[in-house]
C-alpha positions as CSV (number, residue, x, y, z in Angstrom):
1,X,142.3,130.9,56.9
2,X,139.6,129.4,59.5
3,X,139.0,126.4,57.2
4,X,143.2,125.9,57.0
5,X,143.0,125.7,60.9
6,X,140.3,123.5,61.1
7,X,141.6,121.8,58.4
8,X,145.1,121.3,60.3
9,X,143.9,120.9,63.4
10,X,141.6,118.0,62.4
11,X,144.0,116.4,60.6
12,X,146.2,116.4,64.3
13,X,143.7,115.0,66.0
14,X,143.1,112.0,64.0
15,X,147.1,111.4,63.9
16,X,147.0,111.6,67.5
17,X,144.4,108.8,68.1
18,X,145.9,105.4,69.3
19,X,144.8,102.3,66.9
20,X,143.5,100.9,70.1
21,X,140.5,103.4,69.9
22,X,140.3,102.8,66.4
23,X,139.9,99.7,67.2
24,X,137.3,100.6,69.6
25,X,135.2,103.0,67.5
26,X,134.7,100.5,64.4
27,X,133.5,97.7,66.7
28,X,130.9,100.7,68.4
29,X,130.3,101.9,65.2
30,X,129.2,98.5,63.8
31,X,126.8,97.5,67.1
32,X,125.1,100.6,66.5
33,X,124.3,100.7,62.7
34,X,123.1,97.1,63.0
35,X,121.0,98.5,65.7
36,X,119.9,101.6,63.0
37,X,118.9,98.8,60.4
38,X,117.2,96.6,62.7
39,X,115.2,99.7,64.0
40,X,114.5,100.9,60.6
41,X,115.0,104.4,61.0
42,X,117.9,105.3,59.2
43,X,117.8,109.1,60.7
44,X,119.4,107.9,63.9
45,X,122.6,107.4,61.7
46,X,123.4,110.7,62.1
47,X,124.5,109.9,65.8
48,X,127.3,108.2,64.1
49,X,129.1,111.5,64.3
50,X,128.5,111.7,68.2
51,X,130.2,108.8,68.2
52,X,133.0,109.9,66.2
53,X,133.7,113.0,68.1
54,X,133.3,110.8,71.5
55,X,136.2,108.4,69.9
56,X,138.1,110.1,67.9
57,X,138.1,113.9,67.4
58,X,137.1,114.9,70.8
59,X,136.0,118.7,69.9
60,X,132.9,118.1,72.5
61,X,134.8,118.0,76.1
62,X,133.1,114.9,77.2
63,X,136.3,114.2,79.1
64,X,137.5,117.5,80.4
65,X,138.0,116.8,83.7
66,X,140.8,114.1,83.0
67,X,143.1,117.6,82.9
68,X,141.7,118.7,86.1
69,X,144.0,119.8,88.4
70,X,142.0,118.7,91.6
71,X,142.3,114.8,92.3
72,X,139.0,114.7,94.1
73,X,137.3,116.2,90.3
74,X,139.2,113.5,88.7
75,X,137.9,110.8,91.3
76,X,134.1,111.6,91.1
77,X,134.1,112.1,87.6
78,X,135.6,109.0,87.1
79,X,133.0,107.4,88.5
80,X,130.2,109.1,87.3
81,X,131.4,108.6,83.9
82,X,131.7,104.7,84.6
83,X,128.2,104.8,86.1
84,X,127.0,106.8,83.3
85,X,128.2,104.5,80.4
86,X,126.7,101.3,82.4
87,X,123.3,103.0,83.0
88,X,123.6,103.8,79.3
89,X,124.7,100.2,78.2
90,X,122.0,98.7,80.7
91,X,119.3,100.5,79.3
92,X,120.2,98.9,75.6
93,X,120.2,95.3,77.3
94,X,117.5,95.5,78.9
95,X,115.3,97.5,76.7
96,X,116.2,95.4,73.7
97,X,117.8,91.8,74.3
98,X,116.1,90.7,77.8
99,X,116.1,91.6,81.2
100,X,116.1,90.0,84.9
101,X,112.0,89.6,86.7
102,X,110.6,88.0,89.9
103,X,107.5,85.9,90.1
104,X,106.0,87.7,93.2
105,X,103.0,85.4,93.3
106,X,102.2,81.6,92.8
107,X,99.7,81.7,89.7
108,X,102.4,79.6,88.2
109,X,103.6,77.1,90.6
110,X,104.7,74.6,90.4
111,X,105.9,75.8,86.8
112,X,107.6,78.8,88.4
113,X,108.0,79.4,91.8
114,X,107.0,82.3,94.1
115,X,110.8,84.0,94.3
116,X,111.8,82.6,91.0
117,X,114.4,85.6,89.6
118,X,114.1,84.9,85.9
119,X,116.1,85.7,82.8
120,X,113.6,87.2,80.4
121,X,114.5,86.9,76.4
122,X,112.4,90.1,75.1
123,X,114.8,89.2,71.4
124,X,112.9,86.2,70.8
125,X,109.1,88.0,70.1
126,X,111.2,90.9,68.9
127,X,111.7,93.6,71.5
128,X,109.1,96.5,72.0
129,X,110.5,100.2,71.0
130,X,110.7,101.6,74.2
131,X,106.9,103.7,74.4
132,X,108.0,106.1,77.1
133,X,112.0,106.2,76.6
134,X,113.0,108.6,78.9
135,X,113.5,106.3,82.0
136,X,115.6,105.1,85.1
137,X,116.5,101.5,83.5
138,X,117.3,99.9,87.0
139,X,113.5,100.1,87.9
140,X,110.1,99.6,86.9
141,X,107.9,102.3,87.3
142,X,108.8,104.0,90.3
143,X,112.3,104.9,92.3
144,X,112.0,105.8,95.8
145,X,108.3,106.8,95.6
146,X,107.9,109.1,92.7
147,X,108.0,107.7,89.0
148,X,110.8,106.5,87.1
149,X,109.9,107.6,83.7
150,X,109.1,110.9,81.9
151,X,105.1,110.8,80.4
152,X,106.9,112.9,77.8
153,X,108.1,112.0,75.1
154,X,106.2,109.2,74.2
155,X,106.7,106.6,71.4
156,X,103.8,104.6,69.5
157,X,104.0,101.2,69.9
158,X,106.0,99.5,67.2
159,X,107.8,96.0,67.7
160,X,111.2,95.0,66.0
161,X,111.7,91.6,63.8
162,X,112.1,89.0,66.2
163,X,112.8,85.1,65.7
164,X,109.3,84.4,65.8
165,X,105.4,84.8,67.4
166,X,104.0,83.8,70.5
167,X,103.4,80.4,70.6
168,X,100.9,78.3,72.2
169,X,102.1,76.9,75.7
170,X,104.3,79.5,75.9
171,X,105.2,81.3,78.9
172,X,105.0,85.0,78.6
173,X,105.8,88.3,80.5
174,X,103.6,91.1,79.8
175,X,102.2,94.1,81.2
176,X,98.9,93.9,83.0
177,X,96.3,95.0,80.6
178,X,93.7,96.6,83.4
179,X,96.8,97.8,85.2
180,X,95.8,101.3,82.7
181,X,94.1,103.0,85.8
182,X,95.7,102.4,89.2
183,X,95.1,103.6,92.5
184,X,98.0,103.9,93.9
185,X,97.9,102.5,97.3
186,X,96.5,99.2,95.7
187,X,98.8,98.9,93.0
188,X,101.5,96.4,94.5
189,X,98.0,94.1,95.9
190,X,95.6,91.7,93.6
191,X,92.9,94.6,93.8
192,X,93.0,96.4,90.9
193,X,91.4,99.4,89.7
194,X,88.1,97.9,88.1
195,X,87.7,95.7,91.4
196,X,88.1,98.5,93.6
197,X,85.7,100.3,91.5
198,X,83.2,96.9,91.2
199,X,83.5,96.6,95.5
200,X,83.4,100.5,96.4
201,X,82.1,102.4,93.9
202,X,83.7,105.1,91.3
203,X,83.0,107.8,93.1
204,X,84.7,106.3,96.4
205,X,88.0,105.4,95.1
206,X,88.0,108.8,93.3
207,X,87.2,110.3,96.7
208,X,89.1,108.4,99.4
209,X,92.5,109.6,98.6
210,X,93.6,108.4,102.3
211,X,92.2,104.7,101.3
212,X,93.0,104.5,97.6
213,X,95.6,106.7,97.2
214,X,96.7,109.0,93.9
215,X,93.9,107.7,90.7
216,X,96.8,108.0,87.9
217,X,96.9,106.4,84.7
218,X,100.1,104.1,83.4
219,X,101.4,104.1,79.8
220,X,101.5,100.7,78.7
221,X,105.0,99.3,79.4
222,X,104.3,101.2,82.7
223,X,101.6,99.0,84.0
224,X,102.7,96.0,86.3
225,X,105.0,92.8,84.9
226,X,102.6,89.8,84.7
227,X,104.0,86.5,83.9
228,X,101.1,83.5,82.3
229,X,101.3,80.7,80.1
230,X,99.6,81.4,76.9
231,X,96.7,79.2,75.8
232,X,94.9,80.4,73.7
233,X,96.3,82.7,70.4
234,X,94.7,85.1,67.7
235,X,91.9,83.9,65.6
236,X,91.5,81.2,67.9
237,X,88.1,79.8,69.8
238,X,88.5,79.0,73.5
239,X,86.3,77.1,75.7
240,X,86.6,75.4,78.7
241,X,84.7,72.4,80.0
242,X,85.2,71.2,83.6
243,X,89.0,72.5,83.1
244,X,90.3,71.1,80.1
245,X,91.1,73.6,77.2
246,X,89.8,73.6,73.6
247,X,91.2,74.7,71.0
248,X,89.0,75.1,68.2
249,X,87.6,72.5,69.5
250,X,90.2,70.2,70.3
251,X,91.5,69.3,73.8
252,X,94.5,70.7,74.8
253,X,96.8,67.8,77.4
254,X,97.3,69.7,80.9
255,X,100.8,71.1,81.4
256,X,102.5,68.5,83.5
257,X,102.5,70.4,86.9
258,X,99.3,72.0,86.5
259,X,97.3,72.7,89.7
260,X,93.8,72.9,91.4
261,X,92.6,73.3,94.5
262,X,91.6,70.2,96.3
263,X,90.0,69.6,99.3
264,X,91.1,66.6,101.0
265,X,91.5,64.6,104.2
266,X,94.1,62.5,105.4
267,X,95.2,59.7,108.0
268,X,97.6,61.1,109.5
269,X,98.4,64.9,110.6
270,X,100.6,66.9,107.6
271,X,103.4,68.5,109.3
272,X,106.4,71.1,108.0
273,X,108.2,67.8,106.6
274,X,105.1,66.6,104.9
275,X,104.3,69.9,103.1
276,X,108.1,70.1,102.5
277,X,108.3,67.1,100.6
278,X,104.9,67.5,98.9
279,X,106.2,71.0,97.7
280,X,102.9,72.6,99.4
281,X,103.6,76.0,101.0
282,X,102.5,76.6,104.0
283,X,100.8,80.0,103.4
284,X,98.6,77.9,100.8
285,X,97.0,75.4,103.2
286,X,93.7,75.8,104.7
287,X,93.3,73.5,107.9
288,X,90.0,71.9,108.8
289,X,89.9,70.8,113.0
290,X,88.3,68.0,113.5
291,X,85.1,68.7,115.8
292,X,85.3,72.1,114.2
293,X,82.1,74.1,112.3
294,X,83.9,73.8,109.2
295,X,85.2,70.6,109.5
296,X,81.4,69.5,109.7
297,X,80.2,71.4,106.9
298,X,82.9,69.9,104.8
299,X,82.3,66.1,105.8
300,X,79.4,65.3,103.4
301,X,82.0,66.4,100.5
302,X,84.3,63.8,101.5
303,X,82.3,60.7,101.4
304,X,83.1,58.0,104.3
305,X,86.5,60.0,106.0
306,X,86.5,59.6,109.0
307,X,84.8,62.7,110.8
308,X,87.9,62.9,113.2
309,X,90.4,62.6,109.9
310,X,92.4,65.8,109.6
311,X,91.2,67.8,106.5
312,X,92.9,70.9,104.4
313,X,92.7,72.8,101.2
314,X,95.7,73.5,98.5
315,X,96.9,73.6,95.6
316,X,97.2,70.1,94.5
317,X,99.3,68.7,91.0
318,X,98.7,65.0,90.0
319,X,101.7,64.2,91.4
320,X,101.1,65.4,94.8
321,X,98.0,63.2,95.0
322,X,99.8,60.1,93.6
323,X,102.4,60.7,96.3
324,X,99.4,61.1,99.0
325,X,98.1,57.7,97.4
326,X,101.5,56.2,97.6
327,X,102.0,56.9,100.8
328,X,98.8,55.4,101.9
329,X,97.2,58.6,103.8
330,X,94.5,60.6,101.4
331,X,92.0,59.0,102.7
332,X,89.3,62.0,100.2
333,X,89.9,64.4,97.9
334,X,87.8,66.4,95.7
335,X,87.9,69.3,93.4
336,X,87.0,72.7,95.3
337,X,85.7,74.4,92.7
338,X,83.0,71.4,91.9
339,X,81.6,72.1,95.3
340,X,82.1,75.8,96.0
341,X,78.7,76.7,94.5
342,X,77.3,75.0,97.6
343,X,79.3,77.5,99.9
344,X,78.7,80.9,98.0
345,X,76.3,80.4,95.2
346,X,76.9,82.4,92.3
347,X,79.1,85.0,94.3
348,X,82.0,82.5,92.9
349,X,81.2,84.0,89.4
350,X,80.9,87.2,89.6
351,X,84.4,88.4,89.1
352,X,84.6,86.3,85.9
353,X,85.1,88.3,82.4
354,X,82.9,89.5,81.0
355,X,79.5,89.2,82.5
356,X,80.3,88.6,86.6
357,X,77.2,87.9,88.9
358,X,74.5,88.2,85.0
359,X,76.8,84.9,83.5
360,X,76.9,81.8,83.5
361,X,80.7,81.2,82.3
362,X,83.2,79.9,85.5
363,X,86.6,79.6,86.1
364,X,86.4,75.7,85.2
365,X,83.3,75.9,82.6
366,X,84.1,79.1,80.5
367,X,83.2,80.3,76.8
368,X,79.6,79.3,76.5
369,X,78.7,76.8,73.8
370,X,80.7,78.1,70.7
371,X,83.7,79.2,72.7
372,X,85.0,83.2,73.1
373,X,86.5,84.0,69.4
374,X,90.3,85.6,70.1
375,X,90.6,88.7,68.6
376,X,93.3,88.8,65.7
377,X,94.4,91.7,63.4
378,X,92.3,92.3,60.6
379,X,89.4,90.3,61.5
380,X,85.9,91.8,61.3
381,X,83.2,91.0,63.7
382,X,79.5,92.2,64.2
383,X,78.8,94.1,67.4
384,X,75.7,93.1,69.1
385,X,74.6,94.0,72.4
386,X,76.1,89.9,73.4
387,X,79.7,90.5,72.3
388,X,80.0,94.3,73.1
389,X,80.7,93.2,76.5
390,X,83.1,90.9,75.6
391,X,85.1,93.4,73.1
392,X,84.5,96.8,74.4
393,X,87.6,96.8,75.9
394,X,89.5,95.7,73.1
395,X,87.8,98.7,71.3
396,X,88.1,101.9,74.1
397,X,90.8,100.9,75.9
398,X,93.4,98.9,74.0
399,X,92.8,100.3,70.2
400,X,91.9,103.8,71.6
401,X,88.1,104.2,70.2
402,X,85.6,107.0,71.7
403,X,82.8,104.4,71.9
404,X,79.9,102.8,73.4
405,X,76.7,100.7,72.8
406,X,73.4,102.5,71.7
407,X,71.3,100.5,73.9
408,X,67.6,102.4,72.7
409,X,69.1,101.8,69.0
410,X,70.8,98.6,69.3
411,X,74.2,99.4,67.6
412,X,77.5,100.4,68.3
413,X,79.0,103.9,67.9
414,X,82.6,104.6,67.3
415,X,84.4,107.6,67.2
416,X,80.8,109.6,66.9
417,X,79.6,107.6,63.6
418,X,77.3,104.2,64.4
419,X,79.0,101.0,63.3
420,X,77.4,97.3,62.7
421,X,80.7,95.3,62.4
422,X,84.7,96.5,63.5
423,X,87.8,95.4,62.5
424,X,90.6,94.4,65.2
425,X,93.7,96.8,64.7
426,X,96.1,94.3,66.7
427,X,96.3,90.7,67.7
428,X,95.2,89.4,71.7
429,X,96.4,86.3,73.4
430,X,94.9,84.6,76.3
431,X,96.8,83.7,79.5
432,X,96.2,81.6,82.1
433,X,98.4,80.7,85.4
434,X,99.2,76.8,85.9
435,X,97.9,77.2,89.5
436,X,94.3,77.7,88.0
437,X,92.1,78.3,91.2
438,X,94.7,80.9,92.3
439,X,95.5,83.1,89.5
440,X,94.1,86.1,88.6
441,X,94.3,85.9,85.2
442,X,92.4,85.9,81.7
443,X,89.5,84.6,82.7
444,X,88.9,87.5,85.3
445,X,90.7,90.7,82.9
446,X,90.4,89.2,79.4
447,X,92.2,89.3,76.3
448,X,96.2,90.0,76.5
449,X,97.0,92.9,73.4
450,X,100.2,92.0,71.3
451,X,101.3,95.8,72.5
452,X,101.1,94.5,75.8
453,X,104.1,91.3,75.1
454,X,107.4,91.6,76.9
455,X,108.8,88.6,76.4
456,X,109.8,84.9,77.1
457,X,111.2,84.1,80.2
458,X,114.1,81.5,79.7
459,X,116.0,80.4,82.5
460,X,115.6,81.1,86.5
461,X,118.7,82.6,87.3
462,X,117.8,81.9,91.3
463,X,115.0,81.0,93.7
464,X,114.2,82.1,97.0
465,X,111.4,80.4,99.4
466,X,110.4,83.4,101.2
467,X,108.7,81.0,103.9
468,X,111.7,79.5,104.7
469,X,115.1,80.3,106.8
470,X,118.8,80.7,105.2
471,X,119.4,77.3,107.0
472,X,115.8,75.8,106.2
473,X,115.9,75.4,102.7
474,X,115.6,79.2,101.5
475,X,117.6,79.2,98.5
476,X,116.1,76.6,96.1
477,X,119.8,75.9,94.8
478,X,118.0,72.4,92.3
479,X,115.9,75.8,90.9
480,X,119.3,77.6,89.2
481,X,119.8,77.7,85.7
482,X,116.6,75.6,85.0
483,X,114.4,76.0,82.3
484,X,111.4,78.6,83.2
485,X,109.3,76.9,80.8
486,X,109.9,72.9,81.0
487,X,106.5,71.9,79.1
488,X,107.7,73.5,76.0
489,X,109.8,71.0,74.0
């Protein structure tokens, strides 16, 4: 008799449903078995019915207080049900199609710009399962102080069919490989938790809760957004000689609005129009007064200028100095980074991966004489006590190894057993800013792991000169809808 009544009543319900959420349900229905098949796991199909009894049958009371006699129930719920289905449908976009960034820093420019809001295609490399899925999708890691996402459950890192791989020159958002260990006051700053450690000491920043804050440890889509042109790709051989790239060898053309810090003297006094028109921002420029101790200890570097000639450093593109020349004022420039040894000897070095203060390898001279082999999936290298500096992160942190380097014995041990050669699990990339003497990338942290990729970012969807009023120039309105990654063709 129970299975007439259901049987009855079941048959009702579907009579009762309007063609219009029929309508509805087949074109949900469709969305989300595509989205089964492209995830591959076929047990998620069984959420179909969810979706049935949401559209159709209705035996779960999803919507129970549409009968609600009280119009102030009706009136919340109705918008916590509308909330509810956007945070729902914005988790899907932005966990699996793309998603909105800012470029809070100028390693970039003049690429990207410092307030640059950028429309980020995660579909293109194919998008990341989510690794820690239970999260606030409106936010990165934390919402209003406390973090956004559950530790618990966790998801291995998996990556769904995309159009195709990181390619070189591209511009990539991913997530800040030493970013793993964060002190929590410094997380937001340049000084991450291996600096920090490298300035103060372990057992300081471990200590100093006041200082350093909370010592927690990020899941990997967790760890800060990074954005940096990719130069160098798996299997590949980097090296770089007084700031060209090779490849394998061969010389890589710079990107067409590449930077480096200059230092440089003009006739004539730069003022906010001058820098305005250059594109130099303001917070990037180093004055020199003439008469000045450091206008004097700069003169020898700038040949016959004028000792009264005003002098500054910035970030310089070739275009900036053919403008200068144009105009008729540079009067000197030089590279800074040819002449900073002369100013701080080695200390210039010593945050460079992987040796520091004990290398010889620069920001603009990097890779030694064969050039640093990028790690790719599947390769097999020897460990010596040479490239066990350079890999041992790639090893502990990234792949998840208990190991370490046998000094006494000379050879690796891994996971308790001692190894002569090891075989790369995933593929690295390595990323450099455009602005090369200020950005803090590769060449200080190392190699970028593929679990580590967000995405592409495609178009800047607005700009905002944070040095500038609403009336001065603040929104960059020539920025809007331009491509975030001009070089690439």
């Amino acid at each position: 008799m129970e299975n007439n009544n259901f049987a009855a009543d079941f048959r009702r319900r579907l009579k009762e449903v309007k063609t219009t959420r029929w309508i509805r349900f087949g074109v949900v229905s469709l969305i989300f078995l595509l989205w089964v098949a492209w995830m591959g796991t076929w047990w998620l199909a069984i959420f179909e019915l969810l979706l049935f009894d949401i559209y159709i049958t209705g035996y779960i009371p999803f919507t129970w207080w549409k009968k609600s006699k009280s119009k102030t129930t009706r009136s919340i719920m109705s918008w916590v049900d509308a909330i509810v289905y956007a945070l729902i449908l914005v988790y899907f976009v932005f966990a699996f199609i793309g998603q909105n960034y800012q470029i809070p820093s100028s390693s970039l420019e003049k690429t990207l710009l410092t307030g640059d809001y950028l429309w980020v295609n995660k579909f293109v490399y194919g998008p990341r399962v989510p690794m820690t899925p239970v999260n606030f999708p409106l936010v990165h890691n934390t919402l209003f102080g406390h973090k956004s996402y559950l530790d618990n459950p966790s998801v291995e890192y998996r990556r769904l069919k995309g159009l195709r791989n990181v390619e070189e020159g591209d511009i990539v958002v991913f997530n800040f490989p030493a970013g793993d260990t964060v002190a929590t006051r410094f997380e937001e700053t340049p000084q991450y938790y291996d600096l920090l450690v490298k300035q103060y000491g372990r057992d300081a920043v471990h200590n100093n809760k006041a200082m350093f804050g909370d010592i927690i440890y990020r899941p990997v889509d967790r760890r800060q957004n990074f954005v940096k042109r990719a130069v160098a790709l798996p299997g590949q051989r980097l090296k770089i000689v007084n700031d060209t790239i090779y490849i394998d060898g061969e010389a890589r053309e710079f990107p067409e609005n590449v930077q480096f810090n200059y230092l440089f003297a003009t006739s004539t006094p730069l003022n906010d129009d001058d820098l305005k028109e250059l594109g130099i921002t303001p917070s990037d420029l180093s004055r020199f007064e003439p008469g000045s101790t450091s206008r004097q200890n700069i003169q020898p570097f700038l040949g016959s200028t004028p000792a009264s000639a005003p002098a500054y450093m910035a970030p310089l593109t070739a275009g900036m100095i053919d403008q200068l020349k144009a105009q008729g004022r540079l009067l000197g420039a030089i590279k800074f980074n040819l002449i900073a040894p002369y100013f701080y000897g080695n200390e210039v070095n010593s945050m460079v991966f992987p040796f520091g203060e004990d290398g010889d390898w620069s920001l603009s001279n990097y890779g030694g004489n064969d050039g640093l082999l990028i790690p790719s999936k599947g390769t097999t290298i020897e460990l010596t006590p040479e490239n066990w500096t350079i890999y041992q992160r790639c090893i502990r942190n990234y792949e998840g190894h208990d190991a370490y380097f046998d000094a006494a014995k000379g050879v690796a041990v891994i996971d308790g057993k001692p190894t002569a050669t090891y075989t790369f699990a995933m593929d690295y990339y390595w990323m450099m800013g455009d602005n090369r003497d200020n950005s803090q990338d590769s060449r200080f942290w190392g190699f970028v792991p593929e679990d580590h990729i967000i995405g592409t970012p495609m178009i800047v969807l607005a700009s905002f000169d944070r040095e500038r009023g609403l009336f001065d120039g603040k929104i960059r309105f020539n920025r809007i809808l331009r491509s975030a990654n001009p070089d690439k063709k």
